[in-house]
VOPA-538369 format. One line per 10 residues: number of its first residue (from 0); their letters; for each residue y, x, z of N, C-alpha, C. Coordinates in pm, whole numbers, plus 32768, in hexadecimal, padded with zeros to 4 digits. Example, Ala and Ser with C-alpha at 12.3 -4.5 7.8 and 13.67 -1.06 7.14 Angstrom:
// residues 2
0 = AS = 7DC7:8527:830C:7E3E:84CE:830C:7EB6:8528:830C; 7F1F:8505:82C4:7F96:8557:82CA:8003:850A:8313
//
This chain:
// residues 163
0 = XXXXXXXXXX = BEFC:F32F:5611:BF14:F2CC:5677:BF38:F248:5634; BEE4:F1D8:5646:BF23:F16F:561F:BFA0:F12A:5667; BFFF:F0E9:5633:C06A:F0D0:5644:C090:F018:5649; C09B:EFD3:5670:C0B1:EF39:5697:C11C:EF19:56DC; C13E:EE65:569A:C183:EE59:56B8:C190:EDBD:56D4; C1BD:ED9C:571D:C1A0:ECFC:57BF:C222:ECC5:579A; C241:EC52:5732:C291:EC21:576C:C293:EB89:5779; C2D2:EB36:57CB:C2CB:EAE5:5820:C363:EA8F:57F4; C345:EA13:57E8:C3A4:E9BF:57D3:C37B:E943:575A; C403:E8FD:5747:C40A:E88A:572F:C3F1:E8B9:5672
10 = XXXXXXXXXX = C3C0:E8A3:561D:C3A7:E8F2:55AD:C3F7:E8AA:5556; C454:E838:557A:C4CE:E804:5538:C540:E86A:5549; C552:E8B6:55BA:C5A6:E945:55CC:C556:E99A:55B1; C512:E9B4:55D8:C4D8:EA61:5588:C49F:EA77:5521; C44B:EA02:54CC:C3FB:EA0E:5472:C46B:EA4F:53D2; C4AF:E9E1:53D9:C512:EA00:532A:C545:EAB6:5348; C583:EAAA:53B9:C587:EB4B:53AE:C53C:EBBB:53B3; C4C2:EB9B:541C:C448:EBF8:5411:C418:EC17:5375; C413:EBBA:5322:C3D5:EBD8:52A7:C418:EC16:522F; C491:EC5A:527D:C51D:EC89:5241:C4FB:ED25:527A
20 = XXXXXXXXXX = C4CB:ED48:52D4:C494:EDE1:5349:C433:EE15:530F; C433:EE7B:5293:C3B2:EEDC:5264:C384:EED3:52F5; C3D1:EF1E:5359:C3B9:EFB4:53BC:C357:EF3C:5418; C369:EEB6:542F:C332:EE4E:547A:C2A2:EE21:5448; C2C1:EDF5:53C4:C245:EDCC:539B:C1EE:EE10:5371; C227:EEA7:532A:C198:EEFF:5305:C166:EF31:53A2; C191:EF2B:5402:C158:EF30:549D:C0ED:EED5:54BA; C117:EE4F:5490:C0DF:EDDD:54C9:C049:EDBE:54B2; BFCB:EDB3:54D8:BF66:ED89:54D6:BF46:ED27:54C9; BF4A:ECF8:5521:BF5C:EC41:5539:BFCE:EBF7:5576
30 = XXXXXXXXXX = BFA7:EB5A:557B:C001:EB07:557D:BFC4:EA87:55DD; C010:EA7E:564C:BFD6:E9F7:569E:C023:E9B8:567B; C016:E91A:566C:C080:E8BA:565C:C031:E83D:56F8; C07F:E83C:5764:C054:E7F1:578E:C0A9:E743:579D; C085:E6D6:5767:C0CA:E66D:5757:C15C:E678:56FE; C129:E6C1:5693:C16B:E6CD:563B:C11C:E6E9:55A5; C168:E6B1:5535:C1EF:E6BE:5510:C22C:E621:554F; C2CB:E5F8:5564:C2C8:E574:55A1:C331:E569:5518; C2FB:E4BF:54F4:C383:E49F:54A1:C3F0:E48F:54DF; C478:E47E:54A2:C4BF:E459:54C9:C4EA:E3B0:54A3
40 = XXXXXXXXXX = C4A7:E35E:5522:C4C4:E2C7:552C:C513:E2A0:559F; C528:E238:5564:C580:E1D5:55E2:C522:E1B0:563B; C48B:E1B7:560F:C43A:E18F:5681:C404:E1EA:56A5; C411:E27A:5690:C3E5:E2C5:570D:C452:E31D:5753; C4CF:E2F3:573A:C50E:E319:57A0:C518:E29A:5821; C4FD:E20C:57E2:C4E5:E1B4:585B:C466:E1B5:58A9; C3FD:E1EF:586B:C375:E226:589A:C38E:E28D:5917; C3CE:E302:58E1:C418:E345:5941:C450:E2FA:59C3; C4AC:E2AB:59D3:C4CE:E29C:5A25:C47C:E241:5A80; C3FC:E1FE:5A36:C3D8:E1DC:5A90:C372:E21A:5AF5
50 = XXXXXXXXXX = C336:E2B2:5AB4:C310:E318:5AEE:C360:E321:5B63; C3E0:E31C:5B64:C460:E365:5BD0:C43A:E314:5C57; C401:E28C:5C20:C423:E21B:5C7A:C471:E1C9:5CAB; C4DD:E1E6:5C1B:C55C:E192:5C5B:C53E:E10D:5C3A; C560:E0CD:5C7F:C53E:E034:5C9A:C5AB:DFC0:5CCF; C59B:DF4F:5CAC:C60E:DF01:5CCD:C678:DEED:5C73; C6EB:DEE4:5CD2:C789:DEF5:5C92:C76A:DF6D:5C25; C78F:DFE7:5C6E:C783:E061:5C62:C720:E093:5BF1; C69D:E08A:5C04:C63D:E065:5B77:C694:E038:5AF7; C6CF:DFC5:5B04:C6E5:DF64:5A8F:C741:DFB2:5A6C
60 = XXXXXXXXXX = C7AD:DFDC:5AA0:C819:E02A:5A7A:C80B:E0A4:5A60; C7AE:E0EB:5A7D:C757:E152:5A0E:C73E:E137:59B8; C6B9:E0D7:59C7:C6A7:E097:590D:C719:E071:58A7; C716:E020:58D9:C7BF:DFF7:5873:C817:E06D:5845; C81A:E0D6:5886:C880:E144:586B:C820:E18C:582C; C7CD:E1A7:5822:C783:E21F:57F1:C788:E1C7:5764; C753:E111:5767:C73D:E0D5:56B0:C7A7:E106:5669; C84E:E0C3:56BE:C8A6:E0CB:568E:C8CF:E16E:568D; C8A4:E1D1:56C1:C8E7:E26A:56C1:C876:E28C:5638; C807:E276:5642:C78B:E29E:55D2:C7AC:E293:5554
70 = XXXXXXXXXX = C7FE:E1F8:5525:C817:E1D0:54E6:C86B:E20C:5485; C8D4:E238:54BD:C957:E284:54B8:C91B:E314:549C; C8C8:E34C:54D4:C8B1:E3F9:54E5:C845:E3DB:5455; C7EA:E376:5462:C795:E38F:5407:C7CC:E3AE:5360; C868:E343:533E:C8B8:E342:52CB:C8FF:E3C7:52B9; C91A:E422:5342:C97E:E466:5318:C90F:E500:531C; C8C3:E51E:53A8:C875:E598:53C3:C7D5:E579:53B8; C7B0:E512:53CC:C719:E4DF:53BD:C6DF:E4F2:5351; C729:E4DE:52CC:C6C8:E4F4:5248:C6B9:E5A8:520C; C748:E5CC:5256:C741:E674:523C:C6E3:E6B1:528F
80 = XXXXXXXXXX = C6E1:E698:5309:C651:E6B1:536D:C5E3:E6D0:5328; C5CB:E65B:5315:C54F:E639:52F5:C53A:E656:5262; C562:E669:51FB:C582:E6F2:51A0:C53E:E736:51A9; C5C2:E78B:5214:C580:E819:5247:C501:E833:5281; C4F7:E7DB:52D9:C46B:E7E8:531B:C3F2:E7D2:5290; C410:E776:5248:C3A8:E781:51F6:C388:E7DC:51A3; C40F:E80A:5145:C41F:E88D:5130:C3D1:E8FC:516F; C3E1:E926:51BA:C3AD:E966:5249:C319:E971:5240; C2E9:E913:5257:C263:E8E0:526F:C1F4:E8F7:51EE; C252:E8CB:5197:C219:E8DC:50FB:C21F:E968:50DD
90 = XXXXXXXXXX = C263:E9A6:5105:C27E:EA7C:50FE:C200:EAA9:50B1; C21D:EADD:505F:C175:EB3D:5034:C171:EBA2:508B; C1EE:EBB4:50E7:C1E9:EC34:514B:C184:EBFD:51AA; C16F:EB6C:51A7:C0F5:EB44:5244:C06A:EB3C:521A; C071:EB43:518F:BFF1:EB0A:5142:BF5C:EB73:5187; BF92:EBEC:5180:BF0F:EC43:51B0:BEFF:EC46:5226; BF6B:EC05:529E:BF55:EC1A:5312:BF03:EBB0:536C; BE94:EBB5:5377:BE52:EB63:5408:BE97:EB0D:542A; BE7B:EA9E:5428:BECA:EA22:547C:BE7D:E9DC:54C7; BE8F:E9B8:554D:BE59:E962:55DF:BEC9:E8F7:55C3
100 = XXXXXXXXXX = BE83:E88E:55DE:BEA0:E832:5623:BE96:E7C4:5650; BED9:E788:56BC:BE94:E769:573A:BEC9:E6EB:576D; BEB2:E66E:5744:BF1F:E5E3:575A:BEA0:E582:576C; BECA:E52C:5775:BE79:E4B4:57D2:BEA2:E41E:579E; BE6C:E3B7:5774:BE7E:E364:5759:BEBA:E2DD:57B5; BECF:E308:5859:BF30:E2C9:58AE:BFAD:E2C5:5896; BFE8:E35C:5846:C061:E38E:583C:C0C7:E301:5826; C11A:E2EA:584B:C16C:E29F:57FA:C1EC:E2A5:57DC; C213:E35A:57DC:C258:E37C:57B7:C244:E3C0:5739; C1DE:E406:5728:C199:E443:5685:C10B:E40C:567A
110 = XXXXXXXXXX = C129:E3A4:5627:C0C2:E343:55E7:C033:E3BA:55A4; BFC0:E39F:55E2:BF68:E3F6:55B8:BF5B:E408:552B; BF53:E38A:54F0:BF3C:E381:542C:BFAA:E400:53F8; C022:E3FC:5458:C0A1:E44D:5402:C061:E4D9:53FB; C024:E51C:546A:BFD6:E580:54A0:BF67:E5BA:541A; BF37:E568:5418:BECB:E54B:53E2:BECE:E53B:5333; BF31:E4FD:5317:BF57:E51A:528A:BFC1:E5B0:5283; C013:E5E1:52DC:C02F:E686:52AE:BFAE:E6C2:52AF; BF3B:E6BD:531F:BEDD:E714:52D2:BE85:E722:5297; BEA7:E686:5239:BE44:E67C:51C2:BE89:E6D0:514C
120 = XXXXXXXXXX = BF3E:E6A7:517F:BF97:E6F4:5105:BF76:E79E:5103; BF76:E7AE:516E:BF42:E852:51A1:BEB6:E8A3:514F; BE8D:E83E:516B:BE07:E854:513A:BDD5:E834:5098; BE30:E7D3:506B:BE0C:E819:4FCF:BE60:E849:4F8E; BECC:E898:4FF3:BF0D:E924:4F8F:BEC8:E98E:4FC7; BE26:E979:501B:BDF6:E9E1:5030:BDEE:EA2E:50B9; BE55:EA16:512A:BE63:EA38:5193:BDBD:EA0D:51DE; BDAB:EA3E:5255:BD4B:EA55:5297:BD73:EA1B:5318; BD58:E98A:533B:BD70:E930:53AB:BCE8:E90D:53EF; BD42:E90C:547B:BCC7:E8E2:54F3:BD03:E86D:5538
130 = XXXXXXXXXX = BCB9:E80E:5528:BD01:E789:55A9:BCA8:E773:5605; BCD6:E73C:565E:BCCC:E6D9:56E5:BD04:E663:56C5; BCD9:E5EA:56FD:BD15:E58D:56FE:BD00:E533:579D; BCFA:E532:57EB:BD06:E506:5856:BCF7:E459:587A; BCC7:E3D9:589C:BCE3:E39F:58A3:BD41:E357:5921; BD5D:E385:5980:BDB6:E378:59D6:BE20:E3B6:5A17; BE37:E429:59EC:BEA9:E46C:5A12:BF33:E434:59EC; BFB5:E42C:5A3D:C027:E40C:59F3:C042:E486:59C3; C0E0:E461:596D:C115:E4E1:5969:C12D:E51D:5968; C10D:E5BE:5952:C121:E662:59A7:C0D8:E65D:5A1D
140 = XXXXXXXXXX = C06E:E607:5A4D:C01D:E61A:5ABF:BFAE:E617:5ABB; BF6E:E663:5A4D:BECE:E691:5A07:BE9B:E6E7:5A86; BF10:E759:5A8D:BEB8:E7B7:5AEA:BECF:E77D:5B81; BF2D:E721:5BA7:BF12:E6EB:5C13:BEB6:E683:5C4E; BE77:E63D:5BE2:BE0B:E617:5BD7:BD7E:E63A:5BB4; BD97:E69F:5B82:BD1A:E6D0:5B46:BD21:E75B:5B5A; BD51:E784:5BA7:BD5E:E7F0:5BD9:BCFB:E89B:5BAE; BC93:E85D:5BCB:BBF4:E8D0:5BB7:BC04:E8C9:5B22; BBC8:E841:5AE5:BBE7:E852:5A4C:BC3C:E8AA:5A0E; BCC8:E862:5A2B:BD48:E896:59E2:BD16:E92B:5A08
150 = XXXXXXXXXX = BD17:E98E:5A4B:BD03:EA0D:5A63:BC98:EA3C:59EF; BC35:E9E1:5A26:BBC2:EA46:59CB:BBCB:EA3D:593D; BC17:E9A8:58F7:BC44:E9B5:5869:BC9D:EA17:586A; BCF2:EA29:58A7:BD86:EAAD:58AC:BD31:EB1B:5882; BCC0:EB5B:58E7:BC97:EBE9:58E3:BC2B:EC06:5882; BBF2:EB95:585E:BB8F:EB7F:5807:BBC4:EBB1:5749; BC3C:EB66:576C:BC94:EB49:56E5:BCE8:EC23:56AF; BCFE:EC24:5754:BD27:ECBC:5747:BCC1:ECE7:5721; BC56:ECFE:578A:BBF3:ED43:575A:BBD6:ED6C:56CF; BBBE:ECF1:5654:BB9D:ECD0:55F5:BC02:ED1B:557C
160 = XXX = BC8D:ED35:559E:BCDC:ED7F:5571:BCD1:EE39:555C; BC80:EE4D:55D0:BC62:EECB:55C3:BBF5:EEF5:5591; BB76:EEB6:5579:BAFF:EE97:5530:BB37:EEF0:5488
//
């Protein structure tokens, strides 16, 4: 019986530890990354918010707090993050596993080039990558836009795993 395993999330939290899980990764087949990996900038957490729609007063006082909170998190937790995540990412534990993924050059919260240079890095330690690149989708809204696509790359991409 083959055995798999789905997991789902932000890969700044799950990734550094997943690649720490024999019992996870010798499971694992593949790997979707959708609008990810994201750096960690001061401009895409203000990207973010303007996804939210906050606007106005309220807007500005997001932005401003997120430069000035970014600022602060980036000196003290931002460079260990992002470390780890790279760490992570770089794993020879991911190297044999299938990688999707699926970002869009609207994004303006994960800059497509950033996308796009992990899976060039991916790819000449050898890993086995599939992209999409989308030209109008925002942020995390590939499959809400592209709905039929996004599916048939999903099942297409499984498929291809069991081959």
């Amino acid at each position: 019986s083959t055995q798999s395993t789905w997991v789902s999330g932000a890969p700044t939290v799950f990734l550094p530890n997943f690649v720490k899980q024999p019992h996870l990764t010798n499971r694992t087949i593949g790997m979707v990354f959708d609008s990810c990996p994201a750096p960690f900038t001061q401009e895409s957490g203000v990207a973010a918010t303007e996804l939210l729609g906050l606007t106005g007063p309220l807007g500005a006082l997001a932005k401003k707090s997120i430069i000035t909170a970014g600022t602060l998190v980036e000196r003290s937790v931002g460079l260990a993050r992002r470390q780890a995540l790279n760490d992570a990412l770089m794993s020879p534990v991911l190297q044999p596993i299938p990688q999707l993924y699926l970002y869009s050059r609207a994004d303006t919260v994960v800059p497509y080039r950033h996308v796009e240079g992990w899976v060039e890095k991916q790819e000449q330690r050898g890993a086995v990558c599939q992209t999409k690149c989308w030209d109008g989708s925002p942020h995390l809204h590939h499959f809400r836009t592209h709905p039929e696509e996004y599916q048939k790359l999903c099942q297409e991409f499984v498929a291809s795993l069991y081959k």
